[in-house]
C-alpha positions in Angstrom: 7.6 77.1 -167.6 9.5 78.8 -165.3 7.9 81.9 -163.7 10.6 84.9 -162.6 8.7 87.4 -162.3 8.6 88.6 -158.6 7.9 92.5 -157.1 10.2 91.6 -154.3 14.3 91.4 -154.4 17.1 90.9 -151.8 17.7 94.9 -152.2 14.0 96.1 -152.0 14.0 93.8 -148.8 16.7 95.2 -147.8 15.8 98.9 -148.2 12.1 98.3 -146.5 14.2 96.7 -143.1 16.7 100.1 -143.5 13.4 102.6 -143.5 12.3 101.1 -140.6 15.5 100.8 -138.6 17.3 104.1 -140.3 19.5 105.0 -137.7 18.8 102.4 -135.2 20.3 99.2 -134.5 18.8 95.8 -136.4 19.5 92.9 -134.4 18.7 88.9 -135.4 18.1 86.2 -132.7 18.1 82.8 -133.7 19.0 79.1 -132.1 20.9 78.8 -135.9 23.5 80.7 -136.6 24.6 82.1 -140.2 28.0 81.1 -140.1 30.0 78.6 -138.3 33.6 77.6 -137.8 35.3 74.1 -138.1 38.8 73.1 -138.1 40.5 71.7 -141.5 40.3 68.1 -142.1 43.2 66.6 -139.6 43.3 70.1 -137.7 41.6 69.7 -133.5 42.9 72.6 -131.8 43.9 76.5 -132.4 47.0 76.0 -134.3 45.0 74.1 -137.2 43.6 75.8 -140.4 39.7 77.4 -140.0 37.2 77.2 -142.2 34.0 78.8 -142.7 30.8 77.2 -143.2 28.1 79.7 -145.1 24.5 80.0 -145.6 23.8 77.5 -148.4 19.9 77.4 -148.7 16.8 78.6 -146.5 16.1 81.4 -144.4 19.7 82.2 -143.0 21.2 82.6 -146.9 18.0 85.1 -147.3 18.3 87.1 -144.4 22.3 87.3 -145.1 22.5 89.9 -147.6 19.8 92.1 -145.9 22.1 91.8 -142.7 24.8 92.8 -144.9 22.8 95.8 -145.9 22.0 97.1 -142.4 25.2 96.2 -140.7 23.6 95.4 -137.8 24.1 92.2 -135.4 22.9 88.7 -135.3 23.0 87.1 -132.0 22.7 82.9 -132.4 24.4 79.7 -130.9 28.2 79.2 -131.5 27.5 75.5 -132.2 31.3 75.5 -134.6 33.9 73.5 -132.7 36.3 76.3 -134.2 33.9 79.2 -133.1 35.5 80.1 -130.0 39.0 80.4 -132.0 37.3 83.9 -134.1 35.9 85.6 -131.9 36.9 88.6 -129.8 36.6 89.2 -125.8 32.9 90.5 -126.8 32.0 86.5 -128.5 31.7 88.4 -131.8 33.5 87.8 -135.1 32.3 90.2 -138.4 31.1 88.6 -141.2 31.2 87.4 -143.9 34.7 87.1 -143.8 35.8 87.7 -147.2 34.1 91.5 -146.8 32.4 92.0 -143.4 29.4 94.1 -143.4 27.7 92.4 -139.5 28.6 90.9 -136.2 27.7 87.4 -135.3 27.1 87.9 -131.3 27.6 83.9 -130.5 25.9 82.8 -127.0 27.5 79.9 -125.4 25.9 76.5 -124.2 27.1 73.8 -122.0 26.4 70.5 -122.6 23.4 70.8 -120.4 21.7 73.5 -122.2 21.8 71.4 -125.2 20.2 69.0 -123.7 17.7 70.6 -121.7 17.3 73.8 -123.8 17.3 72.5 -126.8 16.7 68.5 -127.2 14.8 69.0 -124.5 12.3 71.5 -124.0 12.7 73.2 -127.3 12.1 69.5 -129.6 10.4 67.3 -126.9 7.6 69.6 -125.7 7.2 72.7 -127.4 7.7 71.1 -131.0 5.3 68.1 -130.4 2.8 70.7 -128.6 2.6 72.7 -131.7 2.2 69.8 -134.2 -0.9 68.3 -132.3 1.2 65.4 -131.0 1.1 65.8 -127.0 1.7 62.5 -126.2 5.0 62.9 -127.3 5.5 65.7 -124.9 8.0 65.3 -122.2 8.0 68.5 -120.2 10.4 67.7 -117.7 11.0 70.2 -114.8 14.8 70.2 -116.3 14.4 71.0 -119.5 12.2 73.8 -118.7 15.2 75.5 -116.3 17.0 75.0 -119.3 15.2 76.7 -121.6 14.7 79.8 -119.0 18.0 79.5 -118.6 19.2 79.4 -122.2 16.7 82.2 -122.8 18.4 84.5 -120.2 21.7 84.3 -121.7 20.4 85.5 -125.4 19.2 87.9 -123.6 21.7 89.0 -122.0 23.8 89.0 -125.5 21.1 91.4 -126.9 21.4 93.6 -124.6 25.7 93.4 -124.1 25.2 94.3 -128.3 22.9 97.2 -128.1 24.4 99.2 -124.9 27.4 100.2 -126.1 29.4 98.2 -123.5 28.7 101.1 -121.0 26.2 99.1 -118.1 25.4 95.8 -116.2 22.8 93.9 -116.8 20.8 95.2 -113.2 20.3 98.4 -114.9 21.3 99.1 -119.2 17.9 101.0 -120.1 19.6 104.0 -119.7 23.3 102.8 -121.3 24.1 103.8 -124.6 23.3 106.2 -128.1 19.3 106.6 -128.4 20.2 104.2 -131.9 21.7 101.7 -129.6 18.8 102.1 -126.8 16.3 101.9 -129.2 17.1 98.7 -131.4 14.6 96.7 -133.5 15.2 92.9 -132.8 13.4 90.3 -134.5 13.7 87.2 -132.4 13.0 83.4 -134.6 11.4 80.5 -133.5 10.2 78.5 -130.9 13.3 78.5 -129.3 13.3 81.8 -127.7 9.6 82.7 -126.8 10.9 83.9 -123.0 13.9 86.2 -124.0 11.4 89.1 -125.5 10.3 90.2 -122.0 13.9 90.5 -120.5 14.9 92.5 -123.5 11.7 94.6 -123.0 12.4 95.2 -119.4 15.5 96.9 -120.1 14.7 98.0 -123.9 11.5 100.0 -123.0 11.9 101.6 -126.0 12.7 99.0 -128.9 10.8 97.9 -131.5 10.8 93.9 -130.8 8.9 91.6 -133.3 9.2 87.7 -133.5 8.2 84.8 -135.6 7.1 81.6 -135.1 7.9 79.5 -137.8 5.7 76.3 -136.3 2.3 75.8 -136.5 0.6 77.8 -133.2 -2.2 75.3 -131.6 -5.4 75.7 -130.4 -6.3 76.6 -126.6 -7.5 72.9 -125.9 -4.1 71.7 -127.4 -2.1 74.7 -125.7 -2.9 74.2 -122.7 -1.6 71.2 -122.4 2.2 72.7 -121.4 3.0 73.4 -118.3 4.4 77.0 -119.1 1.9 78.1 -121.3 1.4 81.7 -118.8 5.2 82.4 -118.8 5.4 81.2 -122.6 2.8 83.8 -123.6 4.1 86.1 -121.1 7.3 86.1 -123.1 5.8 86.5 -126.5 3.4 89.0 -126.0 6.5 91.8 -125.0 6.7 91.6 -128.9 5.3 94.3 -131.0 4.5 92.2 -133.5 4.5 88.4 -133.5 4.1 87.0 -137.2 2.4 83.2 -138.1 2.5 81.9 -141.2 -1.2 81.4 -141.6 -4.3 83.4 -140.4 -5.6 80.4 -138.3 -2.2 80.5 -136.5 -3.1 83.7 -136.1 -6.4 83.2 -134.4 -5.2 80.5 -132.7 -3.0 83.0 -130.7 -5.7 85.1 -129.8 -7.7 82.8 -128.5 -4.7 81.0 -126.1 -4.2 84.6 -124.7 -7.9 85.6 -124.4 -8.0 82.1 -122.0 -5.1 81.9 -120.5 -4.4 86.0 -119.5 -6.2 88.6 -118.5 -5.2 90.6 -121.4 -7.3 92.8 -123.4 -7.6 91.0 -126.8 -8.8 93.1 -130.0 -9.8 90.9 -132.9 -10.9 93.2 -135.2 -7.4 94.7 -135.1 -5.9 91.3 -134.3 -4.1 93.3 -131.4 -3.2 92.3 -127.8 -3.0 94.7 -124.9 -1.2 93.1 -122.0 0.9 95.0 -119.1 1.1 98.3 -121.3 2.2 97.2 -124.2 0.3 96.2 -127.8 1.1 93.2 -129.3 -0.3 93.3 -133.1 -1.0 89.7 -134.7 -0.3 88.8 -138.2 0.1 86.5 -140.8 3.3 86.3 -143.2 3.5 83.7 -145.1 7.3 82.3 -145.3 8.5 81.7 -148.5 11.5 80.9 -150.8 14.2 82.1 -153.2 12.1 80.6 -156.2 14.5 82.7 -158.4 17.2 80.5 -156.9 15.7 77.5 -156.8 15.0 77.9 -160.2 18.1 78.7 -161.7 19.5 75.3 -159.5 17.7 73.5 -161.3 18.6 74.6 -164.6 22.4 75.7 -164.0 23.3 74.2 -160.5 25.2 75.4 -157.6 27.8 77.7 -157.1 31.2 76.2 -159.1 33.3 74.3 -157.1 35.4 70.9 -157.7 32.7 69.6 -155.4 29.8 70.6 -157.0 28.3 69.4 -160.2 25.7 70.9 -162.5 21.6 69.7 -161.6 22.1 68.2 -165.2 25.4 66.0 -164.3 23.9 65.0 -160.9 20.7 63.7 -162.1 22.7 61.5 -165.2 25.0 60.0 -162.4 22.3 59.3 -160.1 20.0 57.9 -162.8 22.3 55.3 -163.6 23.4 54.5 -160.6 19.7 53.5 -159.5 18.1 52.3 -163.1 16.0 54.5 -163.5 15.2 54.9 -167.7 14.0 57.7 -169.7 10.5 56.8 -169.4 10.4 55.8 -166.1 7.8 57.9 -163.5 9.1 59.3 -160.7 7.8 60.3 -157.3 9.7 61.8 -155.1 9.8 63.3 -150.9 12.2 65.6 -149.1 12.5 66.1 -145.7 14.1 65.8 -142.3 13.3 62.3 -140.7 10.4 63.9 -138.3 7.5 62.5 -137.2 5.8 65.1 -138.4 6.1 64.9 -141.7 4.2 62.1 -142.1 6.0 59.8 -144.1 4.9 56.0 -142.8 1.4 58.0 -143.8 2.9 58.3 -147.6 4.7 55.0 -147.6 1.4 53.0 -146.6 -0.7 55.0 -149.6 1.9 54.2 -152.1 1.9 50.4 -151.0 -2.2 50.7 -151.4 -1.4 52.2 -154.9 1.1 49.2 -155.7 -1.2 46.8 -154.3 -4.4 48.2 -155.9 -2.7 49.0 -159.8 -0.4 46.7 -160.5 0.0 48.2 -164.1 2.3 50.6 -161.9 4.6 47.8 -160.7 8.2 48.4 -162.7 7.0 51.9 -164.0 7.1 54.2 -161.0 9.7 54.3 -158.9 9.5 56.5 -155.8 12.5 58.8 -154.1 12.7 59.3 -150.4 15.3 61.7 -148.9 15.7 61.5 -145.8 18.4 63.5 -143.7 18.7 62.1 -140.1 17.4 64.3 -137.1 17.7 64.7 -133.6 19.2 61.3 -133.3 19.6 60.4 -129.4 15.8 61.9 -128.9 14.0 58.3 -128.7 10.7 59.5 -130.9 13.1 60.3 -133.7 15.3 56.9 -133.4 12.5 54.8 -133.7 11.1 56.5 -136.5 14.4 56.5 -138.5 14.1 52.2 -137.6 10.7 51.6 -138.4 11.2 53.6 -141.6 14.0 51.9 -142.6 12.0 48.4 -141.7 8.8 49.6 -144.2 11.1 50.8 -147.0 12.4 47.6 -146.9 9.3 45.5 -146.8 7.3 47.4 -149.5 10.7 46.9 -152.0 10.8 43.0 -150.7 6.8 42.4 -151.5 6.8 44.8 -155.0 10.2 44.5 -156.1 11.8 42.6 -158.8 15.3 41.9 -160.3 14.4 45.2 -162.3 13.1 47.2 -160.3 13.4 48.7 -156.9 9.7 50.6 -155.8 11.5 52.6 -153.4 15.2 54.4 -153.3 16.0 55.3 -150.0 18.5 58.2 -149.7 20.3 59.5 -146.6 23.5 60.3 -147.7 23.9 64.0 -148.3 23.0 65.6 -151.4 24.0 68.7 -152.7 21.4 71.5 -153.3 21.5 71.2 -157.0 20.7 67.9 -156.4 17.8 68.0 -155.1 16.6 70.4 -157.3 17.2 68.3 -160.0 15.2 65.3 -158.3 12.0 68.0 -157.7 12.8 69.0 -161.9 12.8 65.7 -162.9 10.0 63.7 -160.9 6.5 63.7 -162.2 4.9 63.7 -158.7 6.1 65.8 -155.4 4.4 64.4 -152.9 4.1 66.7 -149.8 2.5 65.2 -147.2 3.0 66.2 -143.5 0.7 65.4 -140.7 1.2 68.4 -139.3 3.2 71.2 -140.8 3.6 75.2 -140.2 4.2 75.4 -143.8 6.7 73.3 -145.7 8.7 74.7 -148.1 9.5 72.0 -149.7 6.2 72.1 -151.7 7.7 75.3 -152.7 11.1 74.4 -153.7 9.5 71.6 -156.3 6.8 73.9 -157.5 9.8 76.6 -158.6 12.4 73.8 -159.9 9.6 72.7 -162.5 11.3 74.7 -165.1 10.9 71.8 -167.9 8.5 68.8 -167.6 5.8 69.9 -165.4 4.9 67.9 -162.8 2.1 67.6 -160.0 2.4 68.7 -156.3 0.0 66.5 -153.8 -0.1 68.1 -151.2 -1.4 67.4 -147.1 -4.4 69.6 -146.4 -3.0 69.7 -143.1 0.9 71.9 -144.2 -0.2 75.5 -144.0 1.1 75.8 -147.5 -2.2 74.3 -148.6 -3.9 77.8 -148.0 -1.9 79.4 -150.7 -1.3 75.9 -152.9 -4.3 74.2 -152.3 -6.1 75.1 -155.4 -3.9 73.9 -157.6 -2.6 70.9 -156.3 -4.1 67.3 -155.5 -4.8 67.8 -152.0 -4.9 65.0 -149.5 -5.3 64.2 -146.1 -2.2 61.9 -145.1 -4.5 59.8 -142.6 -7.0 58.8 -145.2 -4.7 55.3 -146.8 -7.0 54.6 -149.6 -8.0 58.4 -150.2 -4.2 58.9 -150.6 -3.8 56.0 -153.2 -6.4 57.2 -155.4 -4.6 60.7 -155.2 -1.9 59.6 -156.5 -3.6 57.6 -159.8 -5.2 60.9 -160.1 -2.0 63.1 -160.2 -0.8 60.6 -162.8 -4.0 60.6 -165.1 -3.4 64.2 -165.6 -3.1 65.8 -169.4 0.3 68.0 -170.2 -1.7 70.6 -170.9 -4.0 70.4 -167.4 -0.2 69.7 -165.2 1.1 73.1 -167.1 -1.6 75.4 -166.1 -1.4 74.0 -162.5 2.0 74.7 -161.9 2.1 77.6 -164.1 -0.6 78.9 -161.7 1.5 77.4 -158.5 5.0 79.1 -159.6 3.3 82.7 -159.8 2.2 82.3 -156.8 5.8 80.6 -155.1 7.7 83.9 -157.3 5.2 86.5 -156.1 5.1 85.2 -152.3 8.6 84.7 -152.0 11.1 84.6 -148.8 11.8 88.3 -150.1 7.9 89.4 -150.1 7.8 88.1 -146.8 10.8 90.6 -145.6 9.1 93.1 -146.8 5.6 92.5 -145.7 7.0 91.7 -142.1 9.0 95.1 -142.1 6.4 97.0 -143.9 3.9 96.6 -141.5 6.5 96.7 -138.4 7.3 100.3 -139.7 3.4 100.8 -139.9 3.2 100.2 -136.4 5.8 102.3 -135.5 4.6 105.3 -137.2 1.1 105.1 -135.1 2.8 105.2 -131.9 5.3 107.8 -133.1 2.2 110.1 -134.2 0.5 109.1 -130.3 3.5 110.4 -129.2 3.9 113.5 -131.0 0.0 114.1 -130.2 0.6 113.8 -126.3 2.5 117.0 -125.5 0.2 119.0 -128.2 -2.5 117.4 -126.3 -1.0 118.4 -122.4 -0.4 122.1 -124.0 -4.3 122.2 -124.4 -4.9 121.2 -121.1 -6.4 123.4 -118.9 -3.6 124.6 -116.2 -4.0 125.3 -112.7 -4.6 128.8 -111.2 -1.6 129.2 -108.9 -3.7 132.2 -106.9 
């Protein structure tokens, strides 16, 4: 059942980002930080013991060993309450710790920033804008001299890491070795859309690519914000900007072709704004299935805290009555209205209501991890949540059996891969999502019972899923019910050639395919303009000369 085979692995990845940066400088940007500090249980101030929080799951533990590999820098927020203890008079600290092969660059917000830069403008206006959901917008005037703010000072760590400590920040494009002058950064996220052009102001000559890990919107939706000139002013001093899908992509074209007067080529999906080309594509984000796989078949890492998928699943089965024969459903993700999970709760009432035969045999699992608490959209989701769970278990619900288990505690990675390995329906059903890897985490811990992935037409993993899940569209109540008696009416044989068919595709599109088709076609991009440049004094040498009689 369980499908290794991949053409991609965290060395390859790592070798395809070294060709391209060979003996320049690689340098990550993101809000999120790899590694972070806290003080010991007890411990509140310098003199207490530090320990080190690592890269458990997710892009950060990918992108690790490939930093590792290039020993380059990675510039994110020093969010640690112990992160200020470790580092030096530059902010940085080498990590991992153990061995250090990179610096962590940490930038350093005040409680405003976080608030404006972050709660504010980065999750109440540009992550409602992107997920279709304007009326949640609030694009206060503060939060955007936040964010400019905030983007300024990642800026300015960028450059402080790649000019050898020789200039101010009026003037660094001459400061430092050609490696350090010429860096290749690869900004991530949302969060930093403005710091690309300051970099690019001083770095004339680095290779800068970014990628947006949200959906991108179309120009009617887009222009909704305020900023969108100086937020596409920002992105397009990229190289390269990667999307996960190729609507994303054309989505992008189109806001610039509006909004700028740039020169927009969509044949070669390339942007020519104030001399510079911006080159659009598509990478599709994916996972360590490999890992995700062997979670759910050997679990985590061994620690006195951590048991195997196998042990976790017996406690947690007992603990919440659920039998051997029991069906399970089951949904992961962050408490966001975006994931559409009052969609999901309402279809699987209509299912309830409309096949009672179900009622005591499937039992459904919601995991919910708390988000952006204080932010009022996401408080009043997490209450009316709550409030539905609790009505669906008190209408269905019997001295027997509870419909729904509600989890927010934490729990552990090989956890939940033994919840995706054991339930006989994922259900995966944003309103709005740039991808969702979640689909992919269940579709790669199906590595013994196989079961079915329904899936929102509207997460852009539906255009490499789609085919072989039960599609839905999370609006449609009584679409969605019948859905899910469908998922459940399929043969053995029919769920193991669908998710045979869904974990070759998960393995061969993984998270390290995706470093390696980002890098691959950065280093594409790079040779054209170094053979432009070679051309250009071959081409001046054949220019006619003046007569100086």
């Amino acid at each position: 059942m369980n499908t290794n085979a991949t053409g991609a692995t965290a060395k390859s990845a790592a070798e395809t980002v070294a060709d391209l940066c060979d003996d320049r400088e690689l340098v990550v940007v993101s809000n999120r930080q790899p590694y972070s500090h806290t003080f010991e249980e007890g411990a509140t101030d310098s003199e207490g013991e530090i320990s080190v929080d690592r890269p458990a799951g997710g892009l950060t533990a990918a992108l690790d060993p490939v930093m590792q590999s290039a020993e380059g820098t990675w510039v994110a927020w020093g969010d640690g309450e112990a992160d200020r203890e470790v580092v030096d008079s530059d902010d940085t600290v080498a990590v991992p710790p153990e061995n250090p092969a990179y610096d962590l660059r940490r930038v350093w917000l005040t409680d405003e920033q976080v608030e404006g830069y972050y709660r504010g403008y980065s999750n109440q206006v540009l992550w409602p804008l992107c997920h279709l959901d304007t009326a949640k917008m609030r694009p206060k005037e503060s939060f955007w001299q936040a964010y400019r703010e905030t983007n300024h000072d990642f800026a300015e760590a960028i450059l402080d890491a790649t000019d050898g400590g020789g200039e101010s920040s009026a003037d660094r494009s001459g400061a430092g070795t050609a490696a350090e002058r010429n860096p290749v950064v690869w900004f991530q996220d949302y969060h930093l859309a403005l710091a690309p052009r300051e970099v690019r102001r001083n770095r004339p000559e680095a290779f800068l690519t970014h990628f947006w890990h949200i959906p991108w919107p179309s120009w009617d939706v887009f222009r909704a914000c305020p900023q969108y000139e100086a937020l596409l002013d920002g992105l397009l001093a990229n190289d390269l900007v990667g999307l996960h899908t190729d609507e994303y992509c054309r989505n992008l074209l189109d806001c610039v072709d509006a909004a700028t007067d740039a020169r927009v080529d969509r044949s070669s999906r390339s942007v020519s704004y104030r001399g510079n080309r911006t080159f659009v594509r598509s990478f599709p984000l994916g996972i360590d299935a490999t890992r995700q796989a062997d979670l759910a078949e050997r679990g985590g890492r061994a620690s006195a805290e951590s048991n195997s998928a196998d042990d976790w699943w017996a406690e947690f089965r007992e603990s919440h009555d659920i039998g051997p024969a029991d069906t399970l459903a089951v949904g992961v993700e962050r408490l966001d209205y975006t994931k559409g999970i009052e969609h999901r709760l309402a279809a699987l009432e209509r299912f309830w209501a409309d096949n009672p035969e179900w009622r005591g045999r499937l039992t459904y699992v919601q995991k919910g991890t708390e988000s952006r608490s204080g932010i009022e959209a996401y408080d009043d989701l997490q209450t009316r949540v709550a409030a539905e769970i609790g009505r669906i278990n008190d209408r269905f619900g019997t001295d027997d059996w509870k419909p729904i288990v509600y989890l927010t505690d934490y729990v552990p990675e090989e956890g939940l891969a033994a919840l995706y390995r054991e339930a006989d329906l994922g259900l995966v059903t944003p309103i709005r999502d740039g991808m969702n890897l979640v689909a992919k985490e269940f579709v790669a811990a199906q590595t013994r019972d196989p079961g079915v992935l329904v899936l929102s037409e509207l997460a852009g993993a539906t255009e490499q899923l789609g085919e072989e899940a039960v599609v839905v569209h999370p609006h449609d109540t009584a679409g969605f019910a019948d859905a899910i008696g469908e998922a459940l009416s399929l043969s053995r044989a029919e769920r193991r050639k669908r998710i045979a068919d869904l974990q070759r595709e998960v393995h061969a599109d993984d998270v390290f395919a995706w470093l390696e088709s980002t890098f691959e076609t950065a280093a594409a991009i790079e040779r054209g303009r170094d053979s432009i440049r070679q051309s250009r004094p071959q081409a001046n040498e054949n220019r006619p000369q003046p007569n100086d009689d």
